[in-house]
SEVOVEX-674001 format. One record per residue: residue number from 1; residue in three letters; x, y negated, z of N, C-alpha, C, O in turn. Coordinates in Angstrom, 2 decimals. Example, Ala and Ser with C-alpha at 12.3 -4.5 7.8 and 13.67 -1.06 7.14 Angstrom:
<rs>
 num residu    n.c1    n.c2    n.c3   ca.c1   ca.c2   ca.c3    c.c1    c.c2    c.c3    o.c1    o.c2    o.c3
   1    ALA   13.19    5.69    7.80   12.30    4.50    7.80   13.20    3.30    7.80   14.24    3.32    8.46
   2    SER   12.85    2.25    7.08   13.67    1.06    7.14   12.90   -0.03    7.87   13.41   -1.14    8.04
</rs>
This chain:
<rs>
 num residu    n.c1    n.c2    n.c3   ca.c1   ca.c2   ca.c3    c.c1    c.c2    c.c3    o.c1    o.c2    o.c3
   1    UNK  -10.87  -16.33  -12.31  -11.16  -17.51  -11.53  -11.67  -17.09  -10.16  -12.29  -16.03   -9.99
   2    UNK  -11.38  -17.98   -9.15  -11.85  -17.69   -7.59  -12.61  -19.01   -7.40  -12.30  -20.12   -7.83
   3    UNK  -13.71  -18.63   -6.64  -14.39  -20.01   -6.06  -14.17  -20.06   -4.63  -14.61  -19.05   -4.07
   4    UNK  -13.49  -21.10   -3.67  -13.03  -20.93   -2.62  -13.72  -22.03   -1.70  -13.28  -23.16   -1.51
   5    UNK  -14.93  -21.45   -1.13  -15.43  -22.35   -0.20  -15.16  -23.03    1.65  -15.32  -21.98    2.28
   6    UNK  -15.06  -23.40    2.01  -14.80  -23.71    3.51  -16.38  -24.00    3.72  -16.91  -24.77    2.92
   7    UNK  -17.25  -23.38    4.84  -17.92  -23.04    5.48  -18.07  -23.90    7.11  -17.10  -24.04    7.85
   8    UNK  -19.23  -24.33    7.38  -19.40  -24.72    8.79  -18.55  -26.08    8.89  -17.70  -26.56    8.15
   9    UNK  -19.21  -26.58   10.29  -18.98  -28.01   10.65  -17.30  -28.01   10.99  -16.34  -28.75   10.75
  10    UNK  -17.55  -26.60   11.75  -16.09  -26.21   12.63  -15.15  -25.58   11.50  -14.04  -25.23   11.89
  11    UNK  -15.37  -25.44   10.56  -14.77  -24.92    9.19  -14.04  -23.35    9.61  -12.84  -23.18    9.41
  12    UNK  -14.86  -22.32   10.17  -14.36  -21.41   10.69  -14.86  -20.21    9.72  -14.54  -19.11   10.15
  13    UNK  -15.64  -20.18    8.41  -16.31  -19.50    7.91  -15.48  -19.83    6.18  -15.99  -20.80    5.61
  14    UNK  -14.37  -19.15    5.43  -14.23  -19.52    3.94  -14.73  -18.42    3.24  -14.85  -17.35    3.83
  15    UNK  -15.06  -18.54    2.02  -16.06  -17.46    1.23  -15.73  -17.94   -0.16  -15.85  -18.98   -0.81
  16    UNK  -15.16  -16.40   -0.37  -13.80  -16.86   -1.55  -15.07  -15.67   -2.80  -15.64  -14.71   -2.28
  17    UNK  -15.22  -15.87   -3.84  -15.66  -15.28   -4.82  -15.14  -15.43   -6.38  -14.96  -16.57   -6.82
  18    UNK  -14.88  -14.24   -7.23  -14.74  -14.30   -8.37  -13.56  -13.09   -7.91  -13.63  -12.32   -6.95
  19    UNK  -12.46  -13.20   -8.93  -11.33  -12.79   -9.21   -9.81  -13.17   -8.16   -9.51  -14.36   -8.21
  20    UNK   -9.07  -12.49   -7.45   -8.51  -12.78   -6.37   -7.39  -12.24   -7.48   -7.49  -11.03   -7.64
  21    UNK   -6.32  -12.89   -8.30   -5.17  -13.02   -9.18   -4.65  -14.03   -9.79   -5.32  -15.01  -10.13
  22    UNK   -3.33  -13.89  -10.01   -2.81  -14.70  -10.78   -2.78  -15.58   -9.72   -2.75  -15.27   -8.53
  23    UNK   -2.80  -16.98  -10.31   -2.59  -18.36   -9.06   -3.68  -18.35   -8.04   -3.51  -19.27   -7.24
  24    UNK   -4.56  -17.75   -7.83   -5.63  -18.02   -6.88   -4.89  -17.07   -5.86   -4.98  -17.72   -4.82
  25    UNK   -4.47  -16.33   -5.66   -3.67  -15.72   -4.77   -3.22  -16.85   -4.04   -3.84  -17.24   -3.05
  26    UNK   -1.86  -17.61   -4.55   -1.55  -18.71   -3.67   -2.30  -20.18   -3.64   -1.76  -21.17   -3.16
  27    UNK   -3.30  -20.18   -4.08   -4.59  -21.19   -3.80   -5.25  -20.49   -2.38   -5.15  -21.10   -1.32
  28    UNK   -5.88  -19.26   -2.45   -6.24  -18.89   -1.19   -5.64  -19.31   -0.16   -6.19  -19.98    0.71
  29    UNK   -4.32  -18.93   -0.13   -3.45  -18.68    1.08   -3.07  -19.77    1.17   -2.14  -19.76    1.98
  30    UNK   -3.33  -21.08    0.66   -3.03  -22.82    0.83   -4.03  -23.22    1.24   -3.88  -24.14    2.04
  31    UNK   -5.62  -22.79    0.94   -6.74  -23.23    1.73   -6.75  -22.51    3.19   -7.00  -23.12    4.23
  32    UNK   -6.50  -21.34    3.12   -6.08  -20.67    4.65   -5.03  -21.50    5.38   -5.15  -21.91    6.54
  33    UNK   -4.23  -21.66    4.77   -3.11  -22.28    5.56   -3.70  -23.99    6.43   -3.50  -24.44    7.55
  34    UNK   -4.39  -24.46    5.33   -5.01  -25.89    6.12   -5.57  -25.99    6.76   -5.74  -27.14    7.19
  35    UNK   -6.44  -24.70    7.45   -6.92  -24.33    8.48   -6.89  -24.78    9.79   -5.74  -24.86   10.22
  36    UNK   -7.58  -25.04   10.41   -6.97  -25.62   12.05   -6.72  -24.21   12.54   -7.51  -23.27   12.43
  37    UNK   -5.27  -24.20   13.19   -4.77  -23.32   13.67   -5.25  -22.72   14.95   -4.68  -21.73   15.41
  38    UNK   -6.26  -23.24   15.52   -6.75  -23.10   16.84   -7.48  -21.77   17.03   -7.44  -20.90   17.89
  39    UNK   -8.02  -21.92   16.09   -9.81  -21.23   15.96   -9.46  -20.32   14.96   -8.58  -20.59   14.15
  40    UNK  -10.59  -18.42   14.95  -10.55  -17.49   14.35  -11.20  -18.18   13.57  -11.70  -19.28   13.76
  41    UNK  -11.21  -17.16   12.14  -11.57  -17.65   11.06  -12.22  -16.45   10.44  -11.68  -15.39   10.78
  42    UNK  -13.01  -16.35    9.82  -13.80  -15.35    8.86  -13.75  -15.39    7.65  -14.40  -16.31    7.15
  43    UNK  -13.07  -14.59    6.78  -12.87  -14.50    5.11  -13.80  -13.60    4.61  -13.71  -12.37    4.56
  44    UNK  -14.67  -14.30    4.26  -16.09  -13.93    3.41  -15.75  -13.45    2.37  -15.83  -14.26    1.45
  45    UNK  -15.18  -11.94    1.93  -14.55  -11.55    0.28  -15.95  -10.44   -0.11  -15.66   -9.39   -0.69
  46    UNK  -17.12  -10.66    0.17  -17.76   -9.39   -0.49  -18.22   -9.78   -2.00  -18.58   -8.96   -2.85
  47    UNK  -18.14  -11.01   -2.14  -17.96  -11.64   -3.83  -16.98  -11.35   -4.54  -17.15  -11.30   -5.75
  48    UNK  -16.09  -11.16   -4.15  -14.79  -10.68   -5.08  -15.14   -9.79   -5.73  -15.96   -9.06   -5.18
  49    UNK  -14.82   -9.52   -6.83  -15.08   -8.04   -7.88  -13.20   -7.77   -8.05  -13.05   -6.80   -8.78
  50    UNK  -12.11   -8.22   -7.70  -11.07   -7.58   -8.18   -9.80   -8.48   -7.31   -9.78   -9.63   -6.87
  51    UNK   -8.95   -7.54   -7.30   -7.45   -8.36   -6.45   -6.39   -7.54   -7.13   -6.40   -6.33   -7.34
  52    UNK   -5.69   -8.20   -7.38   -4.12   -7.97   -8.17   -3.20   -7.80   -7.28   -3.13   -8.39   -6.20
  53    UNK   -2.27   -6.79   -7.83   -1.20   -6.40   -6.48   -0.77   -7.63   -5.40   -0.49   -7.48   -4.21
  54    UNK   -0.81   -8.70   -6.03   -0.18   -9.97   -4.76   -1.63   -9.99   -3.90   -1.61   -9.91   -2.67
  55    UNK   -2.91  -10.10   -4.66   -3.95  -10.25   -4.21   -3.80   -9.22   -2.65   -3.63   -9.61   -1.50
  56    UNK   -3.94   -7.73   -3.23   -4.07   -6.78   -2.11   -2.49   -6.92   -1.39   -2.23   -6.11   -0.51
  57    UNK   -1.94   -7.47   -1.59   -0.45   -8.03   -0.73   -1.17   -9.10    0.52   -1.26   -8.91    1.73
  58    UNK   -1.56  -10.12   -0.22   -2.09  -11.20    0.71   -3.15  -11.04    1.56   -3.18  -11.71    2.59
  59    UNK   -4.34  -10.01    1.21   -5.06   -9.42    1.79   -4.45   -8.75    2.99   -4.76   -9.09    4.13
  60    UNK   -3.66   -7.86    2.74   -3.17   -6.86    3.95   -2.42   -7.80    4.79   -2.86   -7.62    5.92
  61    UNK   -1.56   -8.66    4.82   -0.61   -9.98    5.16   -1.79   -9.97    6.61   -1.70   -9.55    7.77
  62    UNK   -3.18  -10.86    5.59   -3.65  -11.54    6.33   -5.03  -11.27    7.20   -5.84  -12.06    7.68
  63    UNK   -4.94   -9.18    7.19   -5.74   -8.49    7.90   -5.02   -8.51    9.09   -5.74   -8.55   10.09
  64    UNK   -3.66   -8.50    9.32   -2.60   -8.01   10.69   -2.84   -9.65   10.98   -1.82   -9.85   11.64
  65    UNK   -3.31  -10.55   10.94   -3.38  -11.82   11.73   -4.84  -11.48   12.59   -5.97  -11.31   12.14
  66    UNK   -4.32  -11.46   14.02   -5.21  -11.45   15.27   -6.26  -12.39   14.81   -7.36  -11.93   14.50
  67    UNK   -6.02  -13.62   14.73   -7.07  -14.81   14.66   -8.16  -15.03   13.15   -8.93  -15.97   12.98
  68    UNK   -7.89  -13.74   12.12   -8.49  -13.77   11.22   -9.60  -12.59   10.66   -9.09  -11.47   10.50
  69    UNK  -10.49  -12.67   10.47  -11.40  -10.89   10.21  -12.16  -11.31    8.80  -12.79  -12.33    8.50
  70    UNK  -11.87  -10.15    8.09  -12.09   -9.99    6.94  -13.63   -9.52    6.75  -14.33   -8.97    7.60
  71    UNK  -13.93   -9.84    5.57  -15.51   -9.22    5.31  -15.06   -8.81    3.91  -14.68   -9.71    3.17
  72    UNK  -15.07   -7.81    3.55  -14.93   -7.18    2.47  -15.90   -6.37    1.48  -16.67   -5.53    1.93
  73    UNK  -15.84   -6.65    0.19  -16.56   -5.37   -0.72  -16.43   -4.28   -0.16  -15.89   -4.35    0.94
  74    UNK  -16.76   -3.07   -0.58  -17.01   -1.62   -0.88  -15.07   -1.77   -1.68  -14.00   -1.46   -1.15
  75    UNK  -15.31   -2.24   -2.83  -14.01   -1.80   -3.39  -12.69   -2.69   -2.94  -11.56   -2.38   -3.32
  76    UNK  -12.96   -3.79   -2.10  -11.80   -4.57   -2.09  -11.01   -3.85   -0.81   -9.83   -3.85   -0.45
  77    UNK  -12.18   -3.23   -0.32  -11.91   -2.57    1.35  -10.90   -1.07    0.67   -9.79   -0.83    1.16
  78    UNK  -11.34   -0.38   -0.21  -10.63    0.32   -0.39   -9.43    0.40   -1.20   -8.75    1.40   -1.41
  79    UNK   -9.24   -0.95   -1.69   -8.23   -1.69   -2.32   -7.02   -1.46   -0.92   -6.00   -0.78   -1.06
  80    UNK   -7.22   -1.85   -0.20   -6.62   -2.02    1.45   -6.37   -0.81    1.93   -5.18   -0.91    2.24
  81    UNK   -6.69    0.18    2.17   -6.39    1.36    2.89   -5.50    1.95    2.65   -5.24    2.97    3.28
</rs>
Protein backbone atom coordinates (compact mmCIF):
# COMPACT_ATOMS: atom_id res chain seq x y z
CA UNK A 1 0.00 0.00 0.00
CA UNK A 2 1.14 3.77 -0.74
CA UNK A 3 -0.30 6.73 1.11
CA UNK A 4 -0.25 9.63 -1.37
CA UNK A 5 -0.57 13.03 0.03
CA UNK A 6 -0.77 16.55 -1.86
CA UNK A 7 0.83 19.11 0.37
CA UNK A 8 0.43 23.07 0.59
CA UNK A 9 -2.15 25.67 -0.46
CA UNK A 10 -0.17 25.86 -3.85
CA UNK A 11 -0.16 21.96 -3.88
CA UNK A 12 3.56 21.99 -4.79
CA UNK A 13 4.73 19.55 -1.99
CA UNK A 14 3.25 15.36 -2.55
CA UNK A 15 4.56 12.89 0.12
CA UNK A 16 4.01 9.48 -1.02
CA UNK A 17 4.70 6.68 1.87
CA UNK A 18 4.42 2.92 2.25
CA UNK A 19 5.20 0.55 -0.65
CA UNK A 20 5.77 2.12 -4.29
CA UNK A 21 4.28 -1.38 -6.43
CA UNK A 22 1.94 -3.03 -8.08
CA UNK A 23 -1.01 -0.37 -8.90
CA UNK A 24 0.33 2.45 -6.81
CA UNK A 25 2.94 2.91 -9.38
CA UNK A 26 0.21 4.16 -11.76
CA UNK A 27 -1.82 5.88 -8.87
CA UNK A 28 1.34 7.98 -8.23
CA UNK A 29 1.92 8.99 -11.64
CA UNK A 30 -2.11 9.99 -11.95
CA UNK A 31 -1.79 12.15 -8.80
CA UNK A 32 1.45 13.67 -10.43
CA UNK A 33 -0.12 14.03 -13.53
CA UNK A 34 -3.14 16.34 -11.96
CA UNK A 35 -0.72 18.54 -10.99
CA UNK A 36 -0.82 22.14 -12.19
CA UNK A 37 1.60 22.09 -14.82
CA UNK A 38 3.01 25.47 -14.07
CA UNK A 39 4.85 25.09 -10.89
CA UNK A 40 7.96 22.68 -9.63
CA UNK A 41 6.91 20.16 -7.52
CA UNK A 42 8.66 18.19 -4.66
CA UNK A 43 8.19 14.28 -4.22
CA UNK A 44 8.57 13.66 -0.60
CA UNK A 45 9.67 9.60 -0.95
CA UNK A 46 11.83 9.27 2.33
CA UNK A 47 8.70 7.12 3.68
CA UNK A 48 8.86 4.65 1.15
CA UNK A 49 10.52 1.40 2.41
CA UNK A 50 10.40 -0.34 -1.24
CA UNK A 51 9.79 0.25 -5.24
CA UNK A 52 9.25 -2.50 -7.76
CA UNK A 53 10.92 -2.49 -11.08
CA UNK A 54 7.97 -0.13 -12.65
CA UNK A 55 8.30 1.69 -9.30
CA UNK A 56 12.24 2.45 -9.92
CA UNK A 57 11.07 2.88 -13.80
CA UNK A 58 8.71 5.74 -12.77
CA UNK A 59 11.07 7.09 -10.37
CA UNK A 60 13.94 7.53 -12.89
CA UNK A 61 11.08 8.79 -15.71
CA UNK A 62 10.31 11.34 -13.28
CA UNK A 63 13.91 12.41 -11.86
CA UNK A 64 14.87 13.68 -15.78
CA UNK A 65 11.69 16.12 -15.42
CA UNK A 66 13.35 19.73 -14.94
CA UNK A 67 10.20 20.92 -12.99
CA UNK A 68 10.28 18.00 -10.46
CA UNK A 69 13.01 17.12 -7.37
CA UNK A 70 12.92 14.16 -5.58
CA UNK A 71 13.54 13.60 -1.81
CA UNK A 72 14.52 10.21 -1.35
CA UNK A 73 15.42 7.34 1.29
CA UNK A 74 18.96 6.11 1.78
CA UNK A 75 17.68 2.96 -0.15
CA UNK A 76 15.21 4.29 -2.68
CA UNK A 77 18.18 6.70 -3.78
CA UNK A 78 20.22 3.80 -4.36
CA UNK A 79 17.45 1.95 -5.95
CA UNK A 80 18.13 4.87 -8.77
CA UNK A 81 21.74 4.95 -9.49
Amino acid sequence: MLRIEVLGIDRRTVRAAGRLAGPWVAELSRALDELPACCSVELDLTEVSFADTDGVALLRTLRKRGSLQLRCSAFVDAQLA
